[in-house]
GUDO-395164 format. One line per 4 residues: number of its first residue (from 1); their letters; for each residue y, x, z of C-alpha. Coordinates in pm, whole numbers. Example, Ala and Ser with C-alpha at 12.3 -4.5 7.8 and 13.67 -1.06 7.14 Angstrom:
residues 2
1> as> -450,1230,780; -106,1367,714
END
This chain:
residues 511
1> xxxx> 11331,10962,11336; 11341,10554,11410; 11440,10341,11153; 11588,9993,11188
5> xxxx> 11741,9707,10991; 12062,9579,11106; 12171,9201,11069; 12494,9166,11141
9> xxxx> 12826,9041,11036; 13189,9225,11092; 13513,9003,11212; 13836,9022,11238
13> xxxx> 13950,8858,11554; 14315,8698,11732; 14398,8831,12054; 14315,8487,12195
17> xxxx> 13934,8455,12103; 13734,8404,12363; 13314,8497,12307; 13244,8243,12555
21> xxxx> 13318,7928,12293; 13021,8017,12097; 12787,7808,12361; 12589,7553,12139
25> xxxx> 12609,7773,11824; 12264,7722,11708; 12074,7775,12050; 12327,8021,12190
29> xxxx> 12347,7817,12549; 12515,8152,12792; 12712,8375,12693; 12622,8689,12923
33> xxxx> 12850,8958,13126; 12965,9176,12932; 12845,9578,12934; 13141,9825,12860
37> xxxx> 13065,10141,12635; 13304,10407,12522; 13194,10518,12206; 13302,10847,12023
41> xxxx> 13168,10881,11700; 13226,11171,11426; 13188,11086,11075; 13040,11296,10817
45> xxxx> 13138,11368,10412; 13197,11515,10137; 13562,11640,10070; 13547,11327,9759
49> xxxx> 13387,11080,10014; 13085,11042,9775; 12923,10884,10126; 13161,10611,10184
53> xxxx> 13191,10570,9792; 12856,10434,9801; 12896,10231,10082; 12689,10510,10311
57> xxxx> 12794,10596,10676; 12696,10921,10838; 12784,11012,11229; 12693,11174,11562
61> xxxx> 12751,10913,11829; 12800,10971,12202; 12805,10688,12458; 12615,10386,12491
65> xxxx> 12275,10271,12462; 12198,10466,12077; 12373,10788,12132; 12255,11026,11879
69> xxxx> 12291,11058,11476; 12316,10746,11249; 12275,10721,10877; 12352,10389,10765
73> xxxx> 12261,10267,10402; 12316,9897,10257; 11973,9681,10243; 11937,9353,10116
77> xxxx> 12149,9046,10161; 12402,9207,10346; 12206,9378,10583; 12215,9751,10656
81> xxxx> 11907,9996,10712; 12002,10250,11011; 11792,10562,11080; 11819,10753,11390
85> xxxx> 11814,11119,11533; 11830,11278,11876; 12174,11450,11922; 12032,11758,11974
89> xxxx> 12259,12046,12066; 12366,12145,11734; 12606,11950,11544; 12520,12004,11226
93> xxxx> 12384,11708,11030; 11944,11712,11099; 11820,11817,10778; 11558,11467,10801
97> xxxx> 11864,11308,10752; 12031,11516,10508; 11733,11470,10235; 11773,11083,10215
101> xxxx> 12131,11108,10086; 12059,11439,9862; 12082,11300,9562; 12425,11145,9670
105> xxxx> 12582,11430,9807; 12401,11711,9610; 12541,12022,9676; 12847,11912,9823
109> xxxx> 12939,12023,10195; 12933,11759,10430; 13233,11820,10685; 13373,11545,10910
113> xxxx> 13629,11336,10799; 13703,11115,11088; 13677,11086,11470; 13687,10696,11561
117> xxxx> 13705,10596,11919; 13578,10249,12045; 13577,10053,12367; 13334,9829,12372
121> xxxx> 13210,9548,12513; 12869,9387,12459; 12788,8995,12520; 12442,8907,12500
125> xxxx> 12440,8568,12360; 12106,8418,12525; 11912,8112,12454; 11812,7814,12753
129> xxxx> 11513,8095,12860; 11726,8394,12853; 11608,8564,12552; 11880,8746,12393
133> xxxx> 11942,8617,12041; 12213,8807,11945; 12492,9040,12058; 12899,9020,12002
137> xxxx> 13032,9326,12030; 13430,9351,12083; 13565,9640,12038; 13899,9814,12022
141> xxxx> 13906,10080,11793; 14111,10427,11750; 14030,10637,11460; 14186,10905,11396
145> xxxx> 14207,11059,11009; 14361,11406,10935; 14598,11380,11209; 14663,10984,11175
149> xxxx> 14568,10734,11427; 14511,10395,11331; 14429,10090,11569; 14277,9791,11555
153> xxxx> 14005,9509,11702; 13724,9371,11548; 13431,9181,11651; 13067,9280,11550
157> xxxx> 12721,8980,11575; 12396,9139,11521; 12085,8958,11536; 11800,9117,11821
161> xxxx> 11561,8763,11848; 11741,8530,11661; 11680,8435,11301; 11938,8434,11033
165> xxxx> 11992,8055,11128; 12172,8189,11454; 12339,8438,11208; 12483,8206,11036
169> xxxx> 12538,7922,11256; 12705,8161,11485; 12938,8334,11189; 13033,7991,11098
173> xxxx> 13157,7892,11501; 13375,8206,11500; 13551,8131,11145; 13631,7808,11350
177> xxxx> 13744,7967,11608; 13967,8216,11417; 13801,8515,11325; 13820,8632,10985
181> xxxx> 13548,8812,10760; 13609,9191,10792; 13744,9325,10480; 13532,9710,10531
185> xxxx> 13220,9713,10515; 13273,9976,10832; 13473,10138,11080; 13461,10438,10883
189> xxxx> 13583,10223,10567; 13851,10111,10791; 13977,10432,10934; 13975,10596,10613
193> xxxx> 14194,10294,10450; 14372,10404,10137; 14166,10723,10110; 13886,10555,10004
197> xxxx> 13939,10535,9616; 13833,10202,9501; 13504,10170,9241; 13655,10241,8915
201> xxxx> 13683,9922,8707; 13428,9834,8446; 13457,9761,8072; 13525,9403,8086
205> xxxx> 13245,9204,7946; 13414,9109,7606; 13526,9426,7540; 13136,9535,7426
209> xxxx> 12889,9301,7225; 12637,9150,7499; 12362,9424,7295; 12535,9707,7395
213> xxxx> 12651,9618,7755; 12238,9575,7800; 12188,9908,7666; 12420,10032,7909
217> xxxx> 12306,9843,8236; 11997,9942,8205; 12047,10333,8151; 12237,10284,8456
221> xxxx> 11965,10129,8626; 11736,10422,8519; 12017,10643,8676; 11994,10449,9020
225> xxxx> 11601,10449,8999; 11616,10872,9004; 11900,10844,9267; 11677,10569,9539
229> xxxx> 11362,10776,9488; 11505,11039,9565; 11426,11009,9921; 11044,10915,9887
233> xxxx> 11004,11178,9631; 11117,11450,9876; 10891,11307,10127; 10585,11340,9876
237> xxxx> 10550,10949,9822; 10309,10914,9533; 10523,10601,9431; 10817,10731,9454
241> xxxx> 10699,11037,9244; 10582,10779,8964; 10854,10572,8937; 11126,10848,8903
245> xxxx> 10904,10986,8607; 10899,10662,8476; 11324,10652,8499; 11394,11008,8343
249> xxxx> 11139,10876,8024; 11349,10547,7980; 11625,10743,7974; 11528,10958,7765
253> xxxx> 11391,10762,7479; 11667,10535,7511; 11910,10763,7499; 11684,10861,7169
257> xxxx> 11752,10546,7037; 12060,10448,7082; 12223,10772,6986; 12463,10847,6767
261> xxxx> 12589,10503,6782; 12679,10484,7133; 12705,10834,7276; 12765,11142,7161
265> xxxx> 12475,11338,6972; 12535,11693,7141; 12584,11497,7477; 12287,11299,7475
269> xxxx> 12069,11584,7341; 12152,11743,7649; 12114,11585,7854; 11721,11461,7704
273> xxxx> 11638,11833,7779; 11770,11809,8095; 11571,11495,8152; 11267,11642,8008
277> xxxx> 11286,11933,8218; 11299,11731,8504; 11028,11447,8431; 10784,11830,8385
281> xxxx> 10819,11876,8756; 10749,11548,8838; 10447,11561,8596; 10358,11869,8773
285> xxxx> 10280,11645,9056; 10193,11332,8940; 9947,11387,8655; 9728,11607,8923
289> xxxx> 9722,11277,9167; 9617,11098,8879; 9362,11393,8773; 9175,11415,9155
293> xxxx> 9159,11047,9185; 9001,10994,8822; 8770,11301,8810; 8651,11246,9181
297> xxxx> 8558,10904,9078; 8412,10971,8754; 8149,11244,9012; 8046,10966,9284
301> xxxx> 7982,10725,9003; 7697,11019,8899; 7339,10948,9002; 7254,11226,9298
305> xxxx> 6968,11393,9038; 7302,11432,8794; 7480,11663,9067; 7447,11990,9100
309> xxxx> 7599,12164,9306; 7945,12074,9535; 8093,11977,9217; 8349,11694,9448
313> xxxx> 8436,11983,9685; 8536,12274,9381; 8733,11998,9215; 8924,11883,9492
317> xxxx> 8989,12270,9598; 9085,12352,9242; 9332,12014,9187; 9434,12036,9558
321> xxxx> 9584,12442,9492; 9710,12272,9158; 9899,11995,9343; 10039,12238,9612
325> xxxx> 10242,12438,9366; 10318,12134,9180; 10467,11990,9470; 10643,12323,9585
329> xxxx> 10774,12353,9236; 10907,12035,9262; 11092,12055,9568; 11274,12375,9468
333> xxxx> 11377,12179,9142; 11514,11916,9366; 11726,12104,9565; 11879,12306,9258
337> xxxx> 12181,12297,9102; 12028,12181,8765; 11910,11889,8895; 12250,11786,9069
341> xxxx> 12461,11873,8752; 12171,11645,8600; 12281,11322,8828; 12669,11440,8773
345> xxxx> 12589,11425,8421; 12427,11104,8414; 12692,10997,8598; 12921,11086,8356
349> xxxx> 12753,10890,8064; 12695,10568,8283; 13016,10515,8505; 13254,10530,8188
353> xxxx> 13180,10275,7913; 13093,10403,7544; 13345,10444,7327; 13214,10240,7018
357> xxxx> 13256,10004,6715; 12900,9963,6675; 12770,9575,6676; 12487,9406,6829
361> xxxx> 12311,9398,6522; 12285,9755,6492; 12108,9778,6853; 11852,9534,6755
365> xxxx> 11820,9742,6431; 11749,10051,6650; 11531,9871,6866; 11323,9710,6567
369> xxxx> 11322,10069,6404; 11151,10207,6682; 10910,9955,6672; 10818,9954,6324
373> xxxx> 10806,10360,6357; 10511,10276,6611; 10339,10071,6395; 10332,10323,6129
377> xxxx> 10229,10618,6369; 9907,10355,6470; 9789,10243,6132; 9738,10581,6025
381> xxxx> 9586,10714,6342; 9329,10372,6266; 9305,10449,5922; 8947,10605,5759
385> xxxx> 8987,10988,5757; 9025,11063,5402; 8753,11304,5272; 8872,11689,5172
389> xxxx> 8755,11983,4981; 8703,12170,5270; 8365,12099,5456; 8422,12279,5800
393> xxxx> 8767,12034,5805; 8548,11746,5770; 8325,11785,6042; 8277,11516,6284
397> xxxx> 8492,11709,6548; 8747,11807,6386; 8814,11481,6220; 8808,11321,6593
401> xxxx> 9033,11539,6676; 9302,11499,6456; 9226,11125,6484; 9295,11159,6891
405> xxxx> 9633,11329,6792; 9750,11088,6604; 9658,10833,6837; 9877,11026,7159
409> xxxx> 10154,11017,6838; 10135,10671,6777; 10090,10582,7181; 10432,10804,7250
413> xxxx> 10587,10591,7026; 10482,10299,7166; 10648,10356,7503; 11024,10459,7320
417> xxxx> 10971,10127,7145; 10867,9921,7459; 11154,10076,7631; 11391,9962,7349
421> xxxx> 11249,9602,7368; 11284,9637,7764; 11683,9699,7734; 11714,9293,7597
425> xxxx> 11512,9131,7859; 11771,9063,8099; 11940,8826,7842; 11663,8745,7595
429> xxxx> 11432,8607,7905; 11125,8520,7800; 11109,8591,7414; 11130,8989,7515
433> xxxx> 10936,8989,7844; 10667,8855,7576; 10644,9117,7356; 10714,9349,7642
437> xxxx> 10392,9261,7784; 10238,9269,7462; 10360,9644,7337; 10242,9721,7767
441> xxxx> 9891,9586,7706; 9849,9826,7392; 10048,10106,7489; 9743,10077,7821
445> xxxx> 9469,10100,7575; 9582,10436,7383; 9677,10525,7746; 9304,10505,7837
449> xxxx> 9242,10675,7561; 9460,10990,7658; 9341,11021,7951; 8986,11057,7848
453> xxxx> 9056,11295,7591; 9296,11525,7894; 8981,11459,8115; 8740,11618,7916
457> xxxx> 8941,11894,7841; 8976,11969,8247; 8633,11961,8257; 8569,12214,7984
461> xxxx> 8786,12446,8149; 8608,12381,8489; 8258,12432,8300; 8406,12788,8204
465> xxxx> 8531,12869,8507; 8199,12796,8678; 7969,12942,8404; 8208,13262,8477
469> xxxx> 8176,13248,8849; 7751,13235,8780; 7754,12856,8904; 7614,12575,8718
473> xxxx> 7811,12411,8469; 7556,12094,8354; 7729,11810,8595; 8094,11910,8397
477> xxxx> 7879,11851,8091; 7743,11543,8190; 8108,11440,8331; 8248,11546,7987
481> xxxx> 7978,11342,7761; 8082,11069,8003; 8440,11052,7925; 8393,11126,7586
485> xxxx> 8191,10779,7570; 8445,10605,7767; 8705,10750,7529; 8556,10553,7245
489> xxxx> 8491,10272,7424; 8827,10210,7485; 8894,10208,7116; 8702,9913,7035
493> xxxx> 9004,9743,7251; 9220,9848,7004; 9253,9627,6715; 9283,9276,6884
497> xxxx> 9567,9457,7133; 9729,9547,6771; 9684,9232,6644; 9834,9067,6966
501> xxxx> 10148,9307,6967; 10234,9190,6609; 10211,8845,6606; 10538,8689,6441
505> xxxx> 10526,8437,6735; 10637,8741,6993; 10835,8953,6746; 11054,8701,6575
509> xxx> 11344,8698,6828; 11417,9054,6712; 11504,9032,6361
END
């Protein structure tokens, strides 16, 4: 599959332009013969559009110098990223394809919905050595639409050499010279005219308090996150992988909350399971990526006397089998039907505005709760272990234990309560991105701490599993009295990243 990113700019043009009075449009000095192509291009959907909704074209193409399939998806700044297929002899849409608009489609047939014919022809417009800077395609268009024909011309520039100066130099020559901004972002847009529902207005902005519209743009964002990693994710991006986990937990502690207040209890519980179901199969993945790296790591930082045996190679078998069915688990759960009534769902809560009296105030409240909830959960992890009646419960251990417990409590709650204090960045600026980066840099540190304390307990299984098998189990010893030390080491971090997260200075904006 090739993949390219297209510059270019859509007109619509009088009967009388003429290509060749762009000479001198920022170094366009020829306008070259033209090269006539008959295009016939099929266009692919679902039976709602969901494709063309999101600004997405999908089509088999034959005739001229790209014949084959196209998936078009918008980029930045007005640009459009286009990946291409073979035709092939079937003409069904390549599977490749099909997985980077999954999440858009789900399990919706894709069928064609229009047949749009094109004569075309292609001016190179060349600079004073020839090179080609750009092309102007004209082109007379029939599309047909269940049974309807519709007509019309248009004008296409996309850059090949040129730089976005030409672009614009050159869209600014044809305005003069009559052309008019297309008003579709595609032929498909075009052909499909009023059967392409427009977006479905929005709140307007004073009919929520500024609090709540943040709470809402950013669960949508976490929505669009899951949907654009999609892709990656599919393809086994580590990234990808990481940040979709990272979406389905903002939404789910934010929809934590903020419940009650702005959504429905029953509907957001709901959907939190559904969330939490899927942020397991991503974990399935993820945390074992994590695991290899860390643990192979922690084995080539041992002196060569300290290794026994090909303790690198059974880990990396044992966390490689691990990662497999993680990632085949994770691929069925992709292309289930839970996961797309998930995204319909989500859709569902984001795309229609709360229904809701509550009041900024009350957001901040929630936010602030969370935080001071966090706060609790650490002190009394950090507290002295009180002293019991029991002496097997107040063995070191056991103590240690409950203390790392508490910690994991208090660090969860860290992360709902960063998450909270993420939603007013946007529109608190600086003040929030403060404490943000405050709550990250602790949150980190009990982070390091967890994954000490998981470490170890991989390792103790390991040592079993090799003491079972008649192998040697002293370099997971040695591995675990490592990250037991490192474990503790990390707490000593812990107080001043308190301190720094509580500071009036970087809370005060919040109530």
């Amino acid at each position: 599959m090739d993949t390219a990113t297209e510059s270019e700019r859509k007109y619509r043009t009088p009967e009388a332009f003429e290509p060749a009075r762009i000479v001198g449009a920022a170094g366009v000095r020829q306008v070259g013969e033209p090269q006539v192509h008959d295009l016939d291009a099929t266009y692919f959907d679902t039976d709602d559009l969901r494709l063309a909704r999101h600004r997405i074209t999908l089509r088999r193409r034959t005739g001229g110098a790209d014949a084959g399939w196209h998936l078009k998806t918008p980029g930045d700044r007005g640009d459009r990223t286009e990946r291409r297929m073979p035709l092939g002899d079937a003409e069904e849409v390549p599977a490749e394809l099909l997985a980077h608009v999954r999440a858009v489609v789900r399990d919706r047939p894709l069928a064609p919905v229009a047949r749009v014919r094109t004569r075309r022809q292609e001016y190179p417009l060349n600079d004073d050595g020839g090179r080609v800077l750009a092309l102007l395609a004209d082109d007379r268009v029939d599309a047909e639409v269940d049974g309807a024909t519709r007509r019309w011309r248009e004008m296409e520039i996309e850059l090949v050499d040129g730089s976005r100066k030409v672009l614009k130099a050159v869209d600014k020559r044809v305005r003069a010279l009559g052309a008019t901004p297309a008003a579709d972002a595609s032929k498909l847009a075009q052909a499909l005219g009023d059967r392409l529902p427009a977006a479905a207005p929005r709140a307007p902005r004073a009919a929520l308090p500024n609090a709540v519209q943040a709470v809402v743009a950013y669960v949508r964002d976490q929505r669009d996150a899951i949907v654009a990693n999609d892709p990656a994710v599919r393809r086994g991006d580590a990234g990808a992988v990481h940040a979709m986990r990272v979406a389905t937990r903002r939404l789910r502690s934010t929809l934590r909350t903020f419940r009650d207040g702005l959504w429905d209890r029953q509907q957001t519980e709901e959907l939190r399971a559904e969330l939490s179901w899927l942020a397991d199969q991503l974990g399935g993945v993820r945390d074992r990526q994590v695991m290899a790296a860390r643990m192979l790591r922690a084995v080539s930082a041992e002196p060569r006397e300290a290794v026994v045996g090909p303790i690198d190679t059974r880990i990396a078998e044992r966390l490689d089998q691990d990662l497999e069915q993680g990632r085949s688990a994770l691929g069925g759960a992709l292309d289930d039907a839970r996961y797309f009534r998930l995204l319909d769902a989500l859709d569902a809560l984001v795309d229609v505005p709360p229904a809701t009296g509550v009041r900024g105030r009350w957001v901040r409240r929630r936010a602030l709760t969370a935080l001071h909830r966090a706060d609790t959960l650490l002190d009394a992890a950090m507290a002295p272990a009180e002293p019991t009646a029991d002496p097997a419960a107040d063995e070191a251990g056991s103590r240690e234990h409950d203390r790392d417990e508490h910690l994991h409590e208090a660090r969860r709650a860290y992360k709902r309560a960063r998450y909270a204090v993420e939603v007013f960045a946007p529109r608190e600026g600086a003040p929030a991105r403060q404490l943000v980066k405050r709550l990250t840099a602790l949150q980190d540190v009990l982070g390091d701490h967890q994954d000490a304390t998981i470490t170890r307990g991989v390792l103790r299984e390991y040592a079993d599993r090799a003491h079972a098998a008649g192998d040697s189990a002293f370099t997971y010893g040695v591995l675990y009295a490592r990250q037991h030390a490192a474990g503790e080491a990390v707490l000593t971090r812990l107080p001043a990243a308190r301190r720094a997260s509580r500071r009036r200075s970087v809370r005060r904006w919040l109530g």
